[in-house]
Backbone as a ProteinNet text record, in pm:
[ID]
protein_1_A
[PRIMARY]
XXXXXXXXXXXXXXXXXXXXXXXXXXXXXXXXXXXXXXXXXXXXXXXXXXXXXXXXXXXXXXXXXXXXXXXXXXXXX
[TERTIARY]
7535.9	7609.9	7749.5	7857.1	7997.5	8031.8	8136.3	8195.2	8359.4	8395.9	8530	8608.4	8750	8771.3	8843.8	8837.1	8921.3	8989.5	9098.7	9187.9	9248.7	9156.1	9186.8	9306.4	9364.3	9418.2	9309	9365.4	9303.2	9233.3	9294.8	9284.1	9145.3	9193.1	9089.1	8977.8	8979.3	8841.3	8743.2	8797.3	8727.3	8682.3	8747.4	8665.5	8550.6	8549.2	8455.6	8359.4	8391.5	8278.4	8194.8	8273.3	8210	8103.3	8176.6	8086.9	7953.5	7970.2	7856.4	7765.4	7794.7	7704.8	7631.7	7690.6	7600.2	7547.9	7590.6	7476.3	7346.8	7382.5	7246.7	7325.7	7419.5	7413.5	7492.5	7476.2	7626.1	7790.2	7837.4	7992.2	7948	7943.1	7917.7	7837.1	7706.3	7648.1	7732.5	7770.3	7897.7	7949.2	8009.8	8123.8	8113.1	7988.4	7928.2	7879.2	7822.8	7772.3	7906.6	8002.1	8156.7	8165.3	8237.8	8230.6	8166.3	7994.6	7895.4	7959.4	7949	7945.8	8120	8212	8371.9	8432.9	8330.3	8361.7	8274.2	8191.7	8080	8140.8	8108.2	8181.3	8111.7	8021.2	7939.3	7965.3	7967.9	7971.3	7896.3	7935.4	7813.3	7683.4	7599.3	7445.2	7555.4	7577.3	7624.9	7759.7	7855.8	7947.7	7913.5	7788.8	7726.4	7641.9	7639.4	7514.9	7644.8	7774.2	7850.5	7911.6	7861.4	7917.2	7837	7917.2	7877.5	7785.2	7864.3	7836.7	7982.4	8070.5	8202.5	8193	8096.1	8138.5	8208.8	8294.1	8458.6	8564.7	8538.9	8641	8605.6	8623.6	8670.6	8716.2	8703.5	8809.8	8870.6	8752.2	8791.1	8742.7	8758.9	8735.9	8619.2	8519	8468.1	8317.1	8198	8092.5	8069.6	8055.4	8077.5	8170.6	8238.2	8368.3	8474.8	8525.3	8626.4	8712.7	8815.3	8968.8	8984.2	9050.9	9092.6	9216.4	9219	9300.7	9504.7	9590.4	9731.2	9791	9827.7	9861.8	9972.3	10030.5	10126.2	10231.1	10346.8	10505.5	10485.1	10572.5	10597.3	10722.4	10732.4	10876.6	10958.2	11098.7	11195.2	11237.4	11324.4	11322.5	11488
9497.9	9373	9404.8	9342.1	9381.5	9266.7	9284.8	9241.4	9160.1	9099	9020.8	8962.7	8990.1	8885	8827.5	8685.7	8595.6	8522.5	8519.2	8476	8356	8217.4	8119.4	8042.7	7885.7	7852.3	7765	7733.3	7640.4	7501.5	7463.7	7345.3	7369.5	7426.6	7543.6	7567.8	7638.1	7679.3	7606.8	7505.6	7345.3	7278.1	7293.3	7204.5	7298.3	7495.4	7515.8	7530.8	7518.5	7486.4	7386.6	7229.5	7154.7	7099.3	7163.5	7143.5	7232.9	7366.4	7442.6	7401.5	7382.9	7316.4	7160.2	7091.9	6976.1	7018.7	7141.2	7179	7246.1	7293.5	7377.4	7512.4	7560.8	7704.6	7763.3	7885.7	7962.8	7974	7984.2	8006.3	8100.5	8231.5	8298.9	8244.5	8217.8	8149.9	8063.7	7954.5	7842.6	7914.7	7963.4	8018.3	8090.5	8184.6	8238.9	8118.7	8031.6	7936.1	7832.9	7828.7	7775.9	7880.5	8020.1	8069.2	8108	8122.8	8126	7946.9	7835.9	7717.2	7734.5	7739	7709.3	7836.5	7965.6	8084.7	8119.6	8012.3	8020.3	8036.5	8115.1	8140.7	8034.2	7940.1	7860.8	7734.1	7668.4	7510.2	7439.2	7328.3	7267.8	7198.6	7222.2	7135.2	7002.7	6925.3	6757.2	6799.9	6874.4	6895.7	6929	7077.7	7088.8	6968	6876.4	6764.1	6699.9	6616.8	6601.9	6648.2	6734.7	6861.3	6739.8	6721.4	6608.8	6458.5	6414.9	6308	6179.6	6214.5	6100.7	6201.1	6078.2	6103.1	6054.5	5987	5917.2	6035	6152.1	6245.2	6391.3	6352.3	6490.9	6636.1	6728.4	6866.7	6904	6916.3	7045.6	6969.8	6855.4	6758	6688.2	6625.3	6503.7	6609.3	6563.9	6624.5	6643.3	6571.4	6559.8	6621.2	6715.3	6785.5	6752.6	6629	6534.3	6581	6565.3	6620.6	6469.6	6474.5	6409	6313.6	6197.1	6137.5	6198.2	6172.3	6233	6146.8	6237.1	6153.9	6029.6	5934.2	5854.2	5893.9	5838.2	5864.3	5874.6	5939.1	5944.8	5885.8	5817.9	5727.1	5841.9	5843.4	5946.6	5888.4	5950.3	5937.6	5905.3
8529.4	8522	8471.4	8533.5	8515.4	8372.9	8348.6	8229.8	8246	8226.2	8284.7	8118.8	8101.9	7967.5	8047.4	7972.2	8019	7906.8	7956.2	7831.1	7840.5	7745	7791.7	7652.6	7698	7566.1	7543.5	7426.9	7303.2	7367.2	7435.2	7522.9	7632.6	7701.3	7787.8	7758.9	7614.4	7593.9	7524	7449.1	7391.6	7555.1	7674.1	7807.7	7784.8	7790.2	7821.3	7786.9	7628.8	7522.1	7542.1	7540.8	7581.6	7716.8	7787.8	7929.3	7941.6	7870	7840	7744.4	7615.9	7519.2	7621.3	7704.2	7750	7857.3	7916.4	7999.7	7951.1	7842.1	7778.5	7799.8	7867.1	7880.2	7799.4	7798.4	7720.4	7797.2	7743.4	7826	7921.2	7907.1	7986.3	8091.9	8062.1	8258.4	8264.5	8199.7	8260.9	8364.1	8315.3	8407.3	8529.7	8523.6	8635.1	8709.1	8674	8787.2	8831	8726	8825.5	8929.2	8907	9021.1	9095.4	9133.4	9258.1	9312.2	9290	9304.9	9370.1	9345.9	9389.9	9438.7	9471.1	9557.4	9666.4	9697.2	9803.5	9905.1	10007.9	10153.9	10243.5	10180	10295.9	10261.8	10404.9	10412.3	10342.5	10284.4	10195.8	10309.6	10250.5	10348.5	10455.1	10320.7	10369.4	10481.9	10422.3	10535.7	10712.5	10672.1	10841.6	10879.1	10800.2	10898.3	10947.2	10945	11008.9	11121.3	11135.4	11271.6	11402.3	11511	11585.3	11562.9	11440.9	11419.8	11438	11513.5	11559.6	11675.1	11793.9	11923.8	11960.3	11953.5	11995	11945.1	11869.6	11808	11910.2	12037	12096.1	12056.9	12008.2	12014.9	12145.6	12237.8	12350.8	12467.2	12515.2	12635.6	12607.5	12709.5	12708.1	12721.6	12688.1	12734.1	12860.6	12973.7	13107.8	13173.4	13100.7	13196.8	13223.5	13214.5	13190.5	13128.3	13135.7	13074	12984.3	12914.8	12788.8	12838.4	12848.3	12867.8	12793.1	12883	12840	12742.8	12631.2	12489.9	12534.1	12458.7	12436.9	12383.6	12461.4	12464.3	12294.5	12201.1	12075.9	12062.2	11920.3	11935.8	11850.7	11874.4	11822.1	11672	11618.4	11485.5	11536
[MASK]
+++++++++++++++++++++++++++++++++++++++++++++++++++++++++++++++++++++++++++++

């Protein structure tokens, strides 16, 4: 198991006191489970169940083969 210091301020390390003491854990897992949790390389569950759920939101044409209707004139500035 590797070893890391981190050098926090005063301010800083009272959040991480506190958020650890009401989780039950020590700073140390705190912190390891912030970063597994906010360095995950994977989509969350809830994000992939959205993956084709707005069939009116096209990317890459129509299911049927259909080309995508041609955008609208843009007004100039």
């Amino acid at each position: 198991m590797s070893q890391v210091t981190l050098y926090l301020d005063d301010e800083t390390d009272a959040l991480l006191a506190t958020a650890a003491e009401r989780s039950g854990l020590s700073k140390s897992r705190w912190v390891a489970q912030a970063i597994r949790h906010h360095a995950a390389q994977e989509w969350p569950q809830a994000c992939l169940q959205l993956a084709g759920a707005f069939p009116d939101f096209p990317l890459r044409g129509q299911a049927d083969g259909s080309t995508l209707p041609a955008d609208v004139q843009r007004v100039g500035f």
